[in-house]
C-alpha positions in Angstrom: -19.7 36.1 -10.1 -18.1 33.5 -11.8 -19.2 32.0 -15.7 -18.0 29.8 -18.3 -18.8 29.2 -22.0 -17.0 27.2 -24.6 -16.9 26.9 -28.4 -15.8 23.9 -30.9 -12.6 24.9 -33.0 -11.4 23.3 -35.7 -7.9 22.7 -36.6 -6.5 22.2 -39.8 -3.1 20.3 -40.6 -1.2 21.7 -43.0 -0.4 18.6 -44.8 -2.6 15.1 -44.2 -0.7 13.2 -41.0 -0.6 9.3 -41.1 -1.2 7.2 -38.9 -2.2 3.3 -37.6 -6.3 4.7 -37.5 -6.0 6.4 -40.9 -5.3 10.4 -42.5 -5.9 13.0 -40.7 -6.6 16.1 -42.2 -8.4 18.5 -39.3 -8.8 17.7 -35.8 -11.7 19.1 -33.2 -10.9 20.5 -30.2 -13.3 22.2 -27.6 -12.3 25.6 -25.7 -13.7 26.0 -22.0 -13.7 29.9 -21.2 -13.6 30.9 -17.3 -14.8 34.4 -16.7 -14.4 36.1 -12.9 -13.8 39.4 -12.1 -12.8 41.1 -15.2 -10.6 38.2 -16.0 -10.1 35.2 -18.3 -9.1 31.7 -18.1 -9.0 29.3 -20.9 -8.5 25.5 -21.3 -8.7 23.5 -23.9 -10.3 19.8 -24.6 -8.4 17.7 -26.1 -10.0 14.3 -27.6 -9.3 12.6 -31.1 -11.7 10.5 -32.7 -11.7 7.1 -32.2 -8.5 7.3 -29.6 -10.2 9.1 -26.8 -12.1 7.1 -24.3 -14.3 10.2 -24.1 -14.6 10.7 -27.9 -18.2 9.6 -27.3 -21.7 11.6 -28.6 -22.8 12.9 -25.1 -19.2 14.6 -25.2 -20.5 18.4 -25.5 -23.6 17.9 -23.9 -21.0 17.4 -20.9 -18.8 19.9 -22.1 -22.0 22.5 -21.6 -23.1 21.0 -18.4 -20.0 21.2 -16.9 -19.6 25.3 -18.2 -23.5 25.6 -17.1 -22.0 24.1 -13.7 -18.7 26.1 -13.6 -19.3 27.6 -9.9 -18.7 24.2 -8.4 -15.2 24.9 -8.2 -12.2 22.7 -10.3 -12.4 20.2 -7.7 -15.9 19.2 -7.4 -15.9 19.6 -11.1 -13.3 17.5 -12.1 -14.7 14.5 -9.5 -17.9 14.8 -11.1 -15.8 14.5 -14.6 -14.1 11.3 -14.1 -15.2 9.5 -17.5 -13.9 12.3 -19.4 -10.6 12.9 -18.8 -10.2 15.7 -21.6 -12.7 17.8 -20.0 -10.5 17.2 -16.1 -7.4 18.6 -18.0 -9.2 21.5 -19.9 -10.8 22.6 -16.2 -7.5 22.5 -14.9 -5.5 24.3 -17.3 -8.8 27.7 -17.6 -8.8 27.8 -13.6 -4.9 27.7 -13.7 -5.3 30.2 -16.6 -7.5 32.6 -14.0 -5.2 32.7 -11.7 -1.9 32.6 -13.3 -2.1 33.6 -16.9 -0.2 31.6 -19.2 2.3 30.8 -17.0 0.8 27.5 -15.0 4.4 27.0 -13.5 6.8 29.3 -13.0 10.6 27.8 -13.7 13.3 28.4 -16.1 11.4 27.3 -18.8 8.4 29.6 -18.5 11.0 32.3 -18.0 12.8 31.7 -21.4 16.0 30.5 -19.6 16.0 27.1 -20.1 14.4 24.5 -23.2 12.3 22.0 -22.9 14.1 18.9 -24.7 11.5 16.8 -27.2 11.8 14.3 -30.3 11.3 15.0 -33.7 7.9 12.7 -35.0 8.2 10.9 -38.5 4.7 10.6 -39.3 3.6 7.1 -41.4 3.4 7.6 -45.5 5.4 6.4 -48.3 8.8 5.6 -48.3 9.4 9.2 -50.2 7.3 11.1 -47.5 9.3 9.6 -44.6 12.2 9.9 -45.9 11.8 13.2 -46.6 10.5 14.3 -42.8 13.4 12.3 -41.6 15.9 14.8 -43.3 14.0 17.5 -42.6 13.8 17.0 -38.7 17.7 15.9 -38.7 18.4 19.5 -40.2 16.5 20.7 -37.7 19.1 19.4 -35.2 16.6 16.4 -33.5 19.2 14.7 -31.9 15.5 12.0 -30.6 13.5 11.2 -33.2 10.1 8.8 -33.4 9.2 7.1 -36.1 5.6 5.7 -36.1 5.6 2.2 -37.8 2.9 0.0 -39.0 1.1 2.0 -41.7 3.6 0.5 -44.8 5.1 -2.7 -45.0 7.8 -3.4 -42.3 10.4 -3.7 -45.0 10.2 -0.6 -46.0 10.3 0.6 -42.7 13.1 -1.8 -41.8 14.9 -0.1 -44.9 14.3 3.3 -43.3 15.5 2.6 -40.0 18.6 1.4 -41.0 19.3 4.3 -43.3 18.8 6.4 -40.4 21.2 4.4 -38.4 23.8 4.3 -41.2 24.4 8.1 -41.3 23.9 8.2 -37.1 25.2 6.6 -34.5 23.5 5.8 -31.3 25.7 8.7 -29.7 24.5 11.0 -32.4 21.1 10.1 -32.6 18.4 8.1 -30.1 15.7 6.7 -31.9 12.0 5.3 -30.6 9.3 3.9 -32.7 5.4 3.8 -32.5 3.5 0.9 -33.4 0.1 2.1 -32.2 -0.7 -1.4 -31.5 0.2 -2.4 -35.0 1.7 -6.0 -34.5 1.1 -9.6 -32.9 3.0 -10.8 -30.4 5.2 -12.9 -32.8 5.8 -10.3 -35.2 7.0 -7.9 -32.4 9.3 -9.8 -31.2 10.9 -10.6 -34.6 11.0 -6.6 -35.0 12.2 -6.1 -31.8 15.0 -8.2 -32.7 16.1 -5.9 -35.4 15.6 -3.0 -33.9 17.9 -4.0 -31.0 20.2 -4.7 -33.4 20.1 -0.9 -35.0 19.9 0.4 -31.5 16.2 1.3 -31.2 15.3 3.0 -27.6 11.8 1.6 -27.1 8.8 0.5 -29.2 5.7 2.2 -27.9 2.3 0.2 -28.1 4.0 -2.5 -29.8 0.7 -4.8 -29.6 -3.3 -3.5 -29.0 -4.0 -1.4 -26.1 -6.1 -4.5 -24.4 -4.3 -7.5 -25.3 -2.7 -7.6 -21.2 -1.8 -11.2 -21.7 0.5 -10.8 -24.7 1.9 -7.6 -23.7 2.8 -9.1 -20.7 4.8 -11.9 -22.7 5.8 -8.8 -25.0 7.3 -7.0 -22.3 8.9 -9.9 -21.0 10.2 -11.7 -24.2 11.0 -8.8 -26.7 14.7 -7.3 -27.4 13.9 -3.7 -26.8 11.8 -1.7 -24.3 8.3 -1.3 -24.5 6.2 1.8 -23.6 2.4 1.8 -23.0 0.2 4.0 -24.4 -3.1 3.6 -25.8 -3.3 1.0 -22.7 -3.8 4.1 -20.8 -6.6 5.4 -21.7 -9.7 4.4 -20.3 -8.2 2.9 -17.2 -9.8 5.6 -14.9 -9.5 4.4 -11.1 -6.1 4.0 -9.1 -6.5 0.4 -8.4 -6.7 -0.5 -12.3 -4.1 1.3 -13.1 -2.0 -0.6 -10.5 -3.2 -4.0 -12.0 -2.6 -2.7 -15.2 1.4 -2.2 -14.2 1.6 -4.6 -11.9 0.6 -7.3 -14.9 2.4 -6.0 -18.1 5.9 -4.8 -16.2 6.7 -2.3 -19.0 10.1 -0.5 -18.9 7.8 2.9 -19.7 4.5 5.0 -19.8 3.5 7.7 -22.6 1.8 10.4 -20.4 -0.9 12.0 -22.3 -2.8 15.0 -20.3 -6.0 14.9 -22.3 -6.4 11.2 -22.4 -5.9 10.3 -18.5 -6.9 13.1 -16.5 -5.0 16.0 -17.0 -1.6 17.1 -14.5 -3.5 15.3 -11.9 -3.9 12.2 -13.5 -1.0 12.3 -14.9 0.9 12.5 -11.7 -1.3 9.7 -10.3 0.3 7.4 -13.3 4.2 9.0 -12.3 3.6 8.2 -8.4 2.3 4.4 -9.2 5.5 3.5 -12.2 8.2 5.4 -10.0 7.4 3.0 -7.3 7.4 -0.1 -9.4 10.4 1.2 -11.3 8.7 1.9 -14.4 10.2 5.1 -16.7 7.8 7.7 -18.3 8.0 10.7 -20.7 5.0 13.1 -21.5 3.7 13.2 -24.8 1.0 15.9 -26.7 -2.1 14.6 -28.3 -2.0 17.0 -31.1 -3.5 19.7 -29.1 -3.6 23.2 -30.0 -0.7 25.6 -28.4 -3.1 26.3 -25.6 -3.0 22.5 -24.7 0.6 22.5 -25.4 2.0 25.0 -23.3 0.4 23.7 -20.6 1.3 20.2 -21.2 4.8 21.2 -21.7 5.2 23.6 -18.1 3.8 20.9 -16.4 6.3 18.2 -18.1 9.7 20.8 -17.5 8.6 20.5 -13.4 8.9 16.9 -13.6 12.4 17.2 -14.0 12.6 14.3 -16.2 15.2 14.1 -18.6 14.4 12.2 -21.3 13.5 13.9 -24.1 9.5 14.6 -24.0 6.7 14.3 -27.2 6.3 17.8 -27.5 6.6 18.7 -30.8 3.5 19.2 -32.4 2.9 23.2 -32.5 4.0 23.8 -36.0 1.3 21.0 -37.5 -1.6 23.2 -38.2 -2.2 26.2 -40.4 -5.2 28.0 -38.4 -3.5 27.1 -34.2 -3.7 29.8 -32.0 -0.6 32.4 -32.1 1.8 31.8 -29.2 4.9 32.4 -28.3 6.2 28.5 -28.6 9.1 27.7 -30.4 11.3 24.6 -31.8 14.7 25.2 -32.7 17.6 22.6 -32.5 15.6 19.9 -31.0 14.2 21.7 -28.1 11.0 23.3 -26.9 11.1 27.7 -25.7 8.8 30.2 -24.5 10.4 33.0 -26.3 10.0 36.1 -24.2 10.6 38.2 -27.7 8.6 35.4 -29.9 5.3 36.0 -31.0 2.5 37.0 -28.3 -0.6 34.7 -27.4 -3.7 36.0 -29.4 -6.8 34.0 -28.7 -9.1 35.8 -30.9 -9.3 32.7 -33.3 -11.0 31.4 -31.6 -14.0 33.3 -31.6 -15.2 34.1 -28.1 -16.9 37.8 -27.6 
């Protein structure tokens, strides 16, 4: 007989994380728990407040419905799941989980053989607290980094760009930036300007998620790249999501599992872009490891080069022990690192 149960966990950061919606000093995530046969499957819901189109009240009531529900199978499940997106990936990853264990795909990567390539994140502060992650990450040997902009005047940021640029060339070190919808149309395009000057990759989210009209002039009239994100989310049935490509033209999509629908969904947004010639890279949403790991065997299958946004396991104090690891600029599952332990979380 097959059950499920969840429970609310909450993770702390180890130091406050800026960004374009405010400081964030915990984040709530939800675990789904899958029990059949004498065995275990976990999967984690991944929503941020006030990002998520499914950070909404009725969120656990759903979350406990669908557990209450659990013997309708994934795929009934996640049809009957299609306005929250967080709770389609978390069913996806605990029946996975069942079946498989922690390994969701087997390849190189789940077998310690081969890394998983990711940027370094600059998170928004001061000019001192930027500066000081941007050191810290190029020690690390980041040869990608993202720097989210927006938060502190765009001088200062201007100033920290270049600084960056001064000590590395483009050869030595590709750099993208987040706006999260920061600017106008006529600012980003003055920025953009610069930043094709310094050799900036892309901007992500350069203007609000739902301004179509001046992305679409964005993407047209700006110096650099843009990537959508937050545009994403929300945009829940196929042909939407081909309007919403066919209109803007971006150069790239940010792929985040939790906010469109899990591997499924996410494959849905690869299969529409490829065919338009539109790029993409994967991205985390500050999950936990659980979310992570699966995010991150999923993205190594993809084949896809370009360095993903996977580098967000070491940002809390109390995530669940695993063995992911960052070293040099790329992602591992270290076959002697540190074992999964789920007890945190506080299922019996």
């Amino acid at each position: 007989m097959i059950q499920a149960d969840y429970k609310p966990y909450l993770l702390e950061f180890k130091q406050p994380s800026g960004t374009s919606r405010g400081i964030l000093h915990h984040k709530l995530s939800y675990f789904i728990r899958i029990q059949e046969s004498g065995r275990e499957g976990f999967g984690e819901v991944g929503v941020l407040q006030g990002l998520s189109c499914d950070d909404v009240p009725e969120l656990e009531d759903q979350i406990r419905w669908t557990t209450q529900n659990i013997a309708l199978g994934l795929e009934e499940l996640y049809a009957l799941n299609w306005r929250f997106p967080s709770i389609q990936f978390a069913l996806e990853q605990a029946f996975s989980h069942l079946a498989n264990g922690f390994e969701h795909f087997s390849s190189p990567f789940t077998s310690d053989q081969a890394p998983q390539k990711i940027n370094g994140l600059i998170w928004m502060g001061d000019r001192d607290f930027m500066m000081d992650q941007i050191s810290k990450r190029l020690s690390e040997g980041f040869t990608t980094l993202k720097m989210k902009v927006g938060a502190i005047s765009w001088e200062s940021e201007r100033d920290l760009l270049k600084y960056i640029r001064d000590r590395f060339d483009t050869k030595e070190l590709e750099i993208r930036v987040d706006a999260n919808g920061a600017f106008g149309l006529d600012q980003a395009i003055t920025v953009s300007a610069f930043l094709k000057e310094i050799g900036v990759h892309s901007i992500e989210q350069p203007l609000p998620a739902k301004a179509h009209k001046e992305l679409q002039s964005a993407a047209q009239k700006m110096h650099i790249p843009i990537a959508l994100d937050e545009s994403l989310i929300g945009v829940f049935h196929k042909e939407d999501k081909i309007k919403l490509l066919d209109e803007i033209m971006p150069e790239y999509i940010i792929l985040k599992p939790s906010f469109i629908g899990g591997w499924k969904g996410s494959e849905e947004w690869i299969s529409l872009a490829q065919e338009r010639g539109i790029g993409w890279w994967a991205t985390s949403a500050l999950e936990s490891n659980l979310g992570l790991n699966a995010i991150a065997q999923w993205a190594y299958i993809q084949e896809n080069p370009i360095p993903q946004g996977l580098g967000t396991g070491s940002l809390y104090t109390n995530n669940i022990p695993a063995p992911l690891h960052v070293y040099g600029g790329e992602l591992t599952i270290r076959k002697d690192g540190e074992s999964w332990d789920l007890s945190p979380l506080g299922f019996k």
